[in-house]
Backbone bond lengths (Angstrom), bond angles and torsions (degrees), N, CA, C in turn:
res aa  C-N    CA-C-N  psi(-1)  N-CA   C-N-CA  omega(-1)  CA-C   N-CA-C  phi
1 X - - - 1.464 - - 1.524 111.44 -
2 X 1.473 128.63 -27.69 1.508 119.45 -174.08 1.592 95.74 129.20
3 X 1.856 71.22 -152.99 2.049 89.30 157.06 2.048 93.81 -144.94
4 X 1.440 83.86 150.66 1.609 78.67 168.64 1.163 144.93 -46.73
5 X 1.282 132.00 -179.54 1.758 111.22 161.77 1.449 101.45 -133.86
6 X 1.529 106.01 34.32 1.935 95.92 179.10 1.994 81.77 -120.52
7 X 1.189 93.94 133.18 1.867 102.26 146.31 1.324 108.76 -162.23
8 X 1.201 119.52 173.44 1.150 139.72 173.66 1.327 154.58 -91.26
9 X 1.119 155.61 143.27 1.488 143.82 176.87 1.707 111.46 -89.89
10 X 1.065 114.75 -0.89 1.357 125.52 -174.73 1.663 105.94 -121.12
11 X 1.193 106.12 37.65 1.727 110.35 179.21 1.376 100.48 -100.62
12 X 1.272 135.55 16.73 1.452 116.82 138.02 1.363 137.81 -85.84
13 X 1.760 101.36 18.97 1.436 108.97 164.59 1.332 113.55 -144.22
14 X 1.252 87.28 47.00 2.061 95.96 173.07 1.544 120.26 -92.65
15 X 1.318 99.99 -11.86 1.680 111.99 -174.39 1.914 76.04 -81.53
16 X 1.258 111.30 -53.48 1.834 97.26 -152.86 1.619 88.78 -70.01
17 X 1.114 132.13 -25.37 1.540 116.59 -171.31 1.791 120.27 -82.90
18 X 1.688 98.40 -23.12 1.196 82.06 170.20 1.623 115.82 -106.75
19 X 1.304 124.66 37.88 1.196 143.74 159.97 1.064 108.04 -88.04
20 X 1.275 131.54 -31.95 1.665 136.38 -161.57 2.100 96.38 -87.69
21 X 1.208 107.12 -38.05 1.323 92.48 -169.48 1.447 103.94 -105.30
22 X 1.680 119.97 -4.47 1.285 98.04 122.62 1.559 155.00 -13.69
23 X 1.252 102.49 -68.21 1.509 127.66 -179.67 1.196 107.60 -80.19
24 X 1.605 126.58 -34.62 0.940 110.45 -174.68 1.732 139.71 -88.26
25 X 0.858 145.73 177.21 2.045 134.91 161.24 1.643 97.64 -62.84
26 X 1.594 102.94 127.60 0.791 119.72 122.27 1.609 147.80 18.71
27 X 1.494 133.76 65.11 1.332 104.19 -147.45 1.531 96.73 -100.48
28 X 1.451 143.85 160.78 1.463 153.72 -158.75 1.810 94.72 -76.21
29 X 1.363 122.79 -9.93 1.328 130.47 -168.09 1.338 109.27 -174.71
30 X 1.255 108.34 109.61 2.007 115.30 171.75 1.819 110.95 -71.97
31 X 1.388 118.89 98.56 1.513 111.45 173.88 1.461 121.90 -94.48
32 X 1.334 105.54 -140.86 1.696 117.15 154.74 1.458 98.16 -84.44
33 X 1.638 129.17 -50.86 1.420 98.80 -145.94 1.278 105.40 -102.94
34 X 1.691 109.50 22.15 1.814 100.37 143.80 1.435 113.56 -83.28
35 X 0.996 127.06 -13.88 1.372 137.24 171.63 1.228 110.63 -37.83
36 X 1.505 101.18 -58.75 1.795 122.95 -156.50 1.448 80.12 -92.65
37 X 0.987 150.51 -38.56 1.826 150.02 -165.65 1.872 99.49 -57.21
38 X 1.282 102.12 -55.15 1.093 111.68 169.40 1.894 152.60 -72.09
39 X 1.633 73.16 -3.17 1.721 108.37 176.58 1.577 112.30 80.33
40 X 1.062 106.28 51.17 1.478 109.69 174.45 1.665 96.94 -133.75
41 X 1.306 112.74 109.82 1.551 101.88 -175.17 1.652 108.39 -143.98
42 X 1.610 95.78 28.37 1.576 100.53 166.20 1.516 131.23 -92.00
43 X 1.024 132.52 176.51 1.818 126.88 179.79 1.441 85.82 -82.56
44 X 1.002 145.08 -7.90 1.539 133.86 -172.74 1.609 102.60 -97.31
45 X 1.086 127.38 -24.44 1.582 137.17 -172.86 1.663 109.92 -77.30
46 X 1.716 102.76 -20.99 1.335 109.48 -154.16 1.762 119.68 -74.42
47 X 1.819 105.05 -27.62 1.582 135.41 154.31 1.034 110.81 -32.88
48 X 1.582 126.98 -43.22 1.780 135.32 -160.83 1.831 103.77 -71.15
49 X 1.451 93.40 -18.07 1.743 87.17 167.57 1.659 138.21 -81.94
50 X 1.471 99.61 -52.18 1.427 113.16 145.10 1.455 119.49 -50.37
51 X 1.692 135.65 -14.27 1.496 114.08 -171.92 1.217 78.55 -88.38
52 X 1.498 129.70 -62.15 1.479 126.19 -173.23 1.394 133.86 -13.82
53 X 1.585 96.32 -66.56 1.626 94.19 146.50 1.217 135.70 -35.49
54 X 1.175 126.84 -66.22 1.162 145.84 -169.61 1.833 92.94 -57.02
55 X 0.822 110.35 -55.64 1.849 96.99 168.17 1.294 119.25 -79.52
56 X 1.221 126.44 3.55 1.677 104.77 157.99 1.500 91.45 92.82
57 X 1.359 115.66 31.50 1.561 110.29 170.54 1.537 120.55 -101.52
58 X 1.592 94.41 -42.37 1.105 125.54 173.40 2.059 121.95 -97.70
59 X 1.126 128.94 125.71 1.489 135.99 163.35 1.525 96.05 -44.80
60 X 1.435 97.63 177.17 1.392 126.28 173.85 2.084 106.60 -67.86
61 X 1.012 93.04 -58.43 1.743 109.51 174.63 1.437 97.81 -78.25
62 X 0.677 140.65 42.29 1.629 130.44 169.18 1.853 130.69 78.30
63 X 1.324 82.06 -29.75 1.541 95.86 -164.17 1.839 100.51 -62.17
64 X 1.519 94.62 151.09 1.519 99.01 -176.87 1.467 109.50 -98.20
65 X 2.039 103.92 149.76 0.992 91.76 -158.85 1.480 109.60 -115.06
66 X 1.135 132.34 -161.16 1.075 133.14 -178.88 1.569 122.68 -41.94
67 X 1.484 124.22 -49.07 1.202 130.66 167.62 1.314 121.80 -71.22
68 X 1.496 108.88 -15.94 1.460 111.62 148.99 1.411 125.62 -47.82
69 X 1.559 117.78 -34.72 1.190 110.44 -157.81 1.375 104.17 -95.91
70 X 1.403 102.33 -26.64 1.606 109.72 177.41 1.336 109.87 -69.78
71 X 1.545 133.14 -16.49 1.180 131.62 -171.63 1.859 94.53 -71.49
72 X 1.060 108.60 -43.67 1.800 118.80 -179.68 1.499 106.34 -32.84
73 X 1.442 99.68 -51.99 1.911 99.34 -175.59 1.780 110.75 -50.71
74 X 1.098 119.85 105.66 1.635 116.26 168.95 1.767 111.31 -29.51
75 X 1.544 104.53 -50.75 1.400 102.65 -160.10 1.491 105.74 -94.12
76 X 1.026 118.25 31.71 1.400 124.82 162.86 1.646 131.00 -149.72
77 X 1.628 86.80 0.62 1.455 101.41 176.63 1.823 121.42 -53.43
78 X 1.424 115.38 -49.65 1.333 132.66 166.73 2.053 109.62 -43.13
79 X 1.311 106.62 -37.21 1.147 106.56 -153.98 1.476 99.42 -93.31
80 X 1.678 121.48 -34.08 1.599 123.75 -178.84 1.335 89.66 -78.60
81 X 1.571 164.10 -51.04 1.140 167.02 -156.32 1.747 106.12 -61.28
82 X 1.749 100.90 -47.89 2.053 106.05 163.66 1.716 114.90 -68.19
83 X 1.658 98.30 -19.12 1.848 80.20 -174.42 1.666 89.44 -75.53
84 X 1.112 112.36 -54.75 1.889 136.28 -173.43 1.894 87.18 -15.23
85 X 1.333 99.62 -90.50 1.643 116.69 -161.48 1.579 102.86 -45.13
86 X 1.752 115.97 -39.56 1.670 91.22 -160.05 1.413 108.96 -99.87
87 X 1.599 115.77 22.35 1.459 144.64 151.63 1.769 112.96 -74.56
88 X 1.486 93.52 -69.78 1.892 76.89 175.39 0.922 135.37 -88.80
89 X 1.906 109.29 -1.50 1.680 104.81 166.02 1.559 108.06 -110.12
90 X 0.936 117.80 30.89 1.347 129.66 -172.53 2.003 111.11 -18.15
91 X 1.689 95.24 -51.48 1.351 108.48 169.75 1.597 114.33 -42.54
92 X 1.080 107.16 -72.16 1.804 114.99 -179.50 1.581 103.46 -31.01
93 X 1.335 114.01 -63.83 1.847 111.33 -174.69 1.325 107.99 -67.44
94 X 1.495 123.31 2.19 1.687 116.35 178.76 1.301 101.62 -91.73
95 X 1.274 142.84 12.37 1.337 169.59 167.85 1.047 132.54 -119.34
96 X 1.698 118.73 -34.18 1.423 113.62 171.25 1.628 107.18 -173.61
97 X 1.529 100.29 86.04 1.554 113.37 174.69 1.043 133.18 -18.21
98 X 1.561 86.55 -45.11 1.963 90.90 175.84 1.827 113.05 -141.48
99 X 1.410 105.58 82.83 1.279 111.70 -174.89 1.642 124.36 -61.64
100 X 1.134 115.85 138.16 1.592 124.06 -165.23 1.858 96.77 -126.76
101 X 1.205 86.31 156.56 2.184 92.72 173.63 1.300 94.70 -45.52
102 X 1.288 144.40 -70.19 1.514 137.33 -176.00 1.141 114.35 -26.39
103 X 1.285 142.71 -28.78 1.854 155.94 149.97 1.101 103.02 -21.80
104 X 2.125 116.04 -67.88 1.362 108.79 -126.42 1.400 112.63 -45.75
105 X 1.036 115.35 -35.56 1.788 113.57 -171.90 1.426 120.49 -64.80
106 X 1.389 107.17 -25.46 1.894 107.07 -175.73 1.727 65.12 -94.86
107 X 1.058 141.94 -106.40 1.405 135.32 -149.64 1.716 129.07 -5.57
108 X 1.622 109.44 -61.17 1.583 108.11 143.66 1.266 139.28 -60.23
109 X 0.892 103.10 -16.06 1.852 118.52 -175.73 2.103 90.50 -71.13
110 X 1.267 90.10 -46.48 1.823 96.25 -170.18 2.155 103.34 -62.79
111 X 1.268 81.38 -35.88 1.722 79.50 -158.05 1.749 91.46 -79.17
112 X 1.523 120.02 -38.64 1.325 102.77 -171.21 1.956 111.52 -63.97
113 X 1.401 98.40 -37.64 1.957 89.84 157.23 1.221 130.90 -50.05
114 X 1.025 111.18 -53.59 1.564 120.85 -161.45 1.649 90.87 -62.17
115 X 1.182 107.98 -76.65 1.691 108.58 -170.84 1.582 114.22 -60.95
116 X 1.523 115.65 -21.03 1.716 119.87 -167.10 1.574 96.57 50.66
117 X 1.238 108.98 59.82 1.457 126.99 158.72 1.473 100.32 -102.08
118 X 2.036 88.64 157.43 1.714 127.51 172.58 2.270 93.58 -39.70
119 X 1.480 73.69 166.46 2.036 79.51 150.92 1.385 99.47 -90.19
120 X 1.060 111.57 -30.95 1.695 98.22 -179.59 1.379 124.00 -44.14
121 X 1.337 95.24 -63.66 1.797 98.84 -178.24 0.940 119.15 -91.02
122 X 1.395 121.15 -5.43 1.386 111.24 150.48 1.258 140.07 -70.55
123 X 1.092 106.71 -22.84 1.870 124.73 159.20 1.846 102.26 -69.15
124 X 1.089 121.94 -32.25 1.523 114.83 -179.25 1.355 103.79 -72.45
125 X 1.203 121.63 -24.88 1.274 120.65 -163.55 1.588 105.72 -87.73
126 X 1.516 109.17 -47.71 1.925 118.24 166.20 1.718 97.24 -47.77
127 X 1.244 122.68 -31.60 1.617 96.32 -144.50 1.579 99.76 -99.11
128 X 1.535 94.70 -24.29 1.861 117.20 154.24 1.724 102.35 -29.50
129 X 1.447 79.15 -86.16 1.972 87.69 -171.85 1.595 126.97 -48.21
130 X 1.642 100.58 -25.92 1.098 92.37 170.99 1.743 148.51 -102.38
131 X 1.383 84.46 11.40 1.700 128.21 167.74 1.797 99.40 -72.04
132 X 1.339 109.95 -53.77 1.593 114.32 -174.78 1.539 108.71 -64.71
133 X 1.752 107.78 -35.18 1.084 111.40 -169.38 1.737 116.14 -75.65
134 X 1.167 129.52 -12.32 1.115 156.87 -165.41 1.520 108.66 -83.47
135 X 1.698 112.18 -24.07 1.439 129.58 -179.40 1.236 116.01 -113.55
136 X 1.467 110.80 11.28 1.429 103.64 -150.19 1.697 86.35 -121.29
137 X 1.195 111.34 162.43 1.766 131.10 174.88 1.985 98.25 -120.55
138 X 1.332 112.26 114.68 1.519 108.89 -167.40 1.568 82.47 -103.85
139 X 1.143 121.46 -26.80 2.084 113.39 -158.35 1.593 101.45 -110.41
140 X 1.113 128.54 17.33 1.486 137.51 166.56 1.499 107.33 -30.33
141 X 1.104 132.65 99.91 1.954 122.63 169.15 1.553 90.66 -169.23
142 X 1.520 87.71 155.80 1.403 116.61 -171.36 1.574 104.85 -97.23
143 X 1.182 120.28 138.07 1.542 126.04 -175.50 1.609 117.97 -104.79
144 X 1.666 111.06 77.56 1.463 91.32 -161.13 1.771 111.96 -67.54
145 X 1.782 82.08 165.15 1.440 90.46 -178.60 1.781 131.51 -60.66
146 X 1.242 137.76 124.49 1.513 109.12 -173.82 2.058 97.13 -96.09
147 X 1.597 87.53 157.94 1.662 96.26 -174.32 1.546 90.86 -129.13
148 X 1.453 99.55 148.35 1.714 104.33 178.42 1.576 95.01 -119.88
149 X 1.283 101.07 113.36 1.444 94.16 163.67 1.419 107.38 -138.82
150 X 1.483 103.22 163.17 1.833 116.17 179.58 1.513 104.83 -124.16
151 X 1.151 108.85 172.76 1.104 100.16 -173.27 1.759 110.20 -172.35
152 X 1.560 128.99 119.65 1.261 137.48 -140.55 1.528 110.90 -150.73
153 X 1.508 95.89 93.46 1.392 123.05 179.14 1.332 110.81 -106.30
154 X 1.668 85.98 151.34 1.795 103.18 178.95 1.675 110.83 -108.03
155 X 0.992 118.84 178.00 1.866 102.97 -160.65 1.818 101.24 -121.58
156 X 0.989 130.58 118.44 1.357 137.86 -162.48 1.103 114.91 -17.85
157 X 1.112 134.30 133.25 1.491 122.79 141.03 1.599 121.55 -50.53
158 X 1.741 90.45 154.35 1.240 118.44 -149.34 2.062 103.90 -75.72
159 X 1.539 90.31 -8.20 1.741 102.96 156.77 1.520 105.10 -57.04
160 X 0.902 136.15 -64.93 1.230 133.52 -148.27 1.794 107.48 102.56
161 X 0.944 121.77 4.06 1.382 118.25 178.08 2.080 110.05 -63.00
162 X 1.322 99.93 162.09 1.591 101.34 163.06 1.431 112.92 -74.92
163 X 1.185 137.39 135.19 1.592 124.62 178.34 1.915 103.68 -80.97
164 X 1.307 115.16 153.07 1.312 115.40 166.41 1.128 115.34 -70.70
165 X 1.322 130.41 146.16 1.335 143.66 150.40 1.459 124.25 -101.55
166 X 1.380 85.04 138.58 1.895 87.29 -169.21 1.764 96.15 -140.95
167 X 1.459 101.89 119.69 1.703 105.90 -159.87 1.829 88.95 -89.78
168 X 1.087 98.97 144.41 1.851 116.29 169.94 1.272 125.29 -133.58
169 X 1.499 137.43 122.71 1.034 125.43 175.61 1.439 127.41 -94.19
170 X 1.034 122.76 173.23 1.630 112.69 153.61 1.837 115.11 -162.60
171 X 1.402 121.76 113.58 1.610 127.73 -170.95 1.310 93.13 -85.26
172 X 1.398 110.73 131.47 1.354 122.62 174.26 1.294 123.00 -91.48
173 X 0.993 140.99 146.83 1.528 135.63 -174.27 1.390 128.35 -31.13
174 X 1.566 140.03 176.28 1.585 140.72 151.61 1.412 102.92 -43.31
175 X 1.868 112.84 -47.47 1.333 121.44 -138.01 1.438 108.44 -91.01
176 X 1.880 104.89 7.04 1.448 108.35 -167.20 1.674 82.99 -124.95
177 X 0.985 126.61 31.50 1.843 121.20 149.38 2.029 95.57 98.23
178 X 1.627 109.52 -10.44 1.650 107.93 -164.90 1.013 127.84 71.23
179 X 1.541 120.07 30.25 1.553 116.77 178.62 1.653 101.57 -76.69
180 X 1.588 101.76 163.64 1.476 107.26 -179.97 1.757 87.53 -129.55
181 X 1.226 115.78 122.53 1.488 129.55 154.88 1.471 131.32 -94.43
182 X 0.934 113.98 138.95 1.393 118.24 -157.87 2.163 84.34 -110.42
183 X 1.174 119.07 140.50 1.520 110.34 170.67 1.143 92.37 -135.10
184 X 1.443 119.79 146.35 1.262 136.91 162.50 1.617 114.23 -122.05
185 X 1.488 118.28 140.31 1.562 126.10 -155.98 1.482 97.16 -154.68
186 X 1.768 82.76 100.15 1.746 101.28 177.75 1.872 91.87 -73.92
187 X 1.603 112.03 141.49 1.109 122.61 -178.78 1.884 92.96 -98.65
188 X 1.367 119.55 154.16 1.242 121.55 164.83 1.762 106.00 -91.44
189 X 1.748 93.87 152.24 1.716 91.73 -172.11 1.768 85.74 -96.63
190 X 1.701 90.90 122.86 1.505 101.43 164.25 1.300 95.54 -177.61
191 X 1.596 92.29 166.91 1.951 109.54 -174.51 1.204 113.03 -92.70
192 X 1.321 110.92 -2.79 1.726 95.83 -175.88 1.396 120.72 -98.06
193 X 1.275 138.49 95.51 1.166 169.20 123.46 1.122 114.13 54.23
194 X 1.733 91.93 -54.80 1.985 103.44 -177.17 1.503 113.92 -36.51
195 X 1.875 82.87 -60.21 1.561 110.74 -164.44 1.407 106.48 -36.51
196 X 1.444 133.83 -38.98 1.402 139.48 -169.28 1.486 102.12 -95.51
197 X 1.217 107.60 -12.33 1.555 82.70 -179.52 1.730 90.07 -100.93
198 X 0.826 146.58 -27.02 1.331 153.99 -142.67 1.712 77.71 -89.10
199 X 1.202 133.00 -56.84 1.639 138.04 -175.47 1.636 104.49 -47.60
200 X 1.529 108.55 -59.95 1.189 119.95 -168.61 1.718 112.28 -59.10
201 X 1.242 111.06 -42.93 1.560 122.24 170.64 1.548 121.22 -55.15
202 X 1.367 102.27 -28.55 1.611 119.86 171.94 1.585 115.76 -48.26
203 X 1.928 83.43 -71.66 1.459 96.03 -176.81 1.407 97.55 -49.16
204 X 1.657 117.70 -77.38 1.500 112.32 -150.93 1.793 112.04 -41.09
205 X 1.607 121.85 -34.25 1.182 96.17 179.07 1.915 131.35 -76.82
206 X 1.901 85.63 -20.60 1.782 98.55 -169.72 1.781 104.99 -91.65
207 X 1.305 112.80 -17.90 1.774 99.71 177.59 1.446 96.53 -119.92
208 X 1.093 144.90 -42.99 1.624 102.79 -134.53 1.737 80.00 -104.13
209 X 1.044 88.46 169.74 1.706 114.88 -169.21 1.555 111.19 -108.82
C-alpha cells in the first residue's frame, strides 16, 4: 500500500483518542462533530479522520468498518491496531519489521522520499507513526503446543473382533530431556490368558520404572 499522506500535529494524543472510541459506541458515521463529541475540537484534531481511513478504520464515507469494531474488543485492540499500521505503512516494515526509537532517522528519511516532503513534515509524519506504534502489538501469535506421542498397535485378530484398548502412560525423567508419551496397546480379542499376561509382563519390564 505505501505510507499514508494524512498525519498529524496533534499525535501526542492519539493513544488517548483512540482509546476513547475504543470505549465508546460505535457511531453509523465517524465526522468532525464526533470529533468535538469526544473532546477534540481543534483544526489539529481534524487529520485523525483521514489517518483513520488510511488504517482501515474508517470507509470512504466515514462509516466504520469492520476492524473498527474489532478495535472495541480491549483484548484485541493492541493486536488489530499491528495488523492496521503494517498494512498502511507497509513500506516502513520493508525496511525494518520491527521499528524501535533507534529508526526515527531511517524512518523519516523513508517518509521524506516517498512523499519529497519538508523535514518538517516529515518528522510529523515519523512521530505520527510512532504515536500509533506505541498502541500497537506488531508480534501478536499464538505458540501452539507440541505433543510427542507414539503409539503401538497390534492388528486384529483373525476373528474379526474390535481389539481392546487399554491407554498407559509413562513420564520420563528431567534426565531423559521431559518427554511425556502417551502409549496406546491394542489388546488382541482372545481367551487365552497367557497372551495377556505375557503383554502385561512386557510392559512391567519395558515401561514403568
Amino acid at each position: 500500500m505505501g505510507l499514508p499522506t494524512s498525519y498529524s500535529q496533534a499525535y501526542g494524543v492519539l493513544g488517548e483518542f483512540f482509546g476513547k472510541i475504543r470505549d465508546a459506541q460505535a457511531p453509523d458515521k465517524f465526522g468532525h462533530q464526533n470529533l468535538k463529541d469526544l473532546g477534540y475540537k481543534s483544526n489539529n484534531h481534524r487529520p485523525f479522520i483521514p489517518l483513520m481511513k488510511s488504517l482501515g478504520f474508517l470507509s470512504s464515507d466515514g462509516s466504520p468498518t469492520q476492524r473498527y469494531h474489532e478495535y472495541r474488543n480491549h483484548s484485541k485492540s493492541k493486536e488489530i491496531m499491528g495488523e492496521a499500521l503494517k498494512e498502511a505503512y507497509s513500506d516502513i516494515f520493508l525496511i525494518k519489521s520491527n521499528p524501535t526509537e533507534k529508526d526515527k532517522d531511517l524512518v523519516q528519511g523513508k517518509f521524506k522520499s516517498y512523499h519529497n516532503a519538508s523535514d518538517n513534515v516529515a518528522k510529523l509524519h515519523t512521530n505520527t507513526f510512532y504515536a500509533l506504534l506505541d498502541i500497537a502489538d506488531l508480534n501478536h501469535s499464538t505458540k501452539p503446543k507440541v505433543v510427542v506421542q507414539e503409539k503401538q498397535e497390534e492388528k486384529q485378530s483373525s476373528t474379526g473382533n474390535k481389539p481392546q484398548e487399554i491407554p498407559t502412560q509413562k513420564i520420563l525423567s528431567a534426565s531423559k530431556v521431559g518427554l511425556h508419551y502417551n502409549i496406546q496397546i491394542h489388546l488382541p480379542a482372545t481367551k487365552d490368558v497367557e497372551v495377556y499376561n505375557a503383554i502385561f509382563k512386557s510392559l512391567k519390564d519395558h515401561l514403568i520404572d
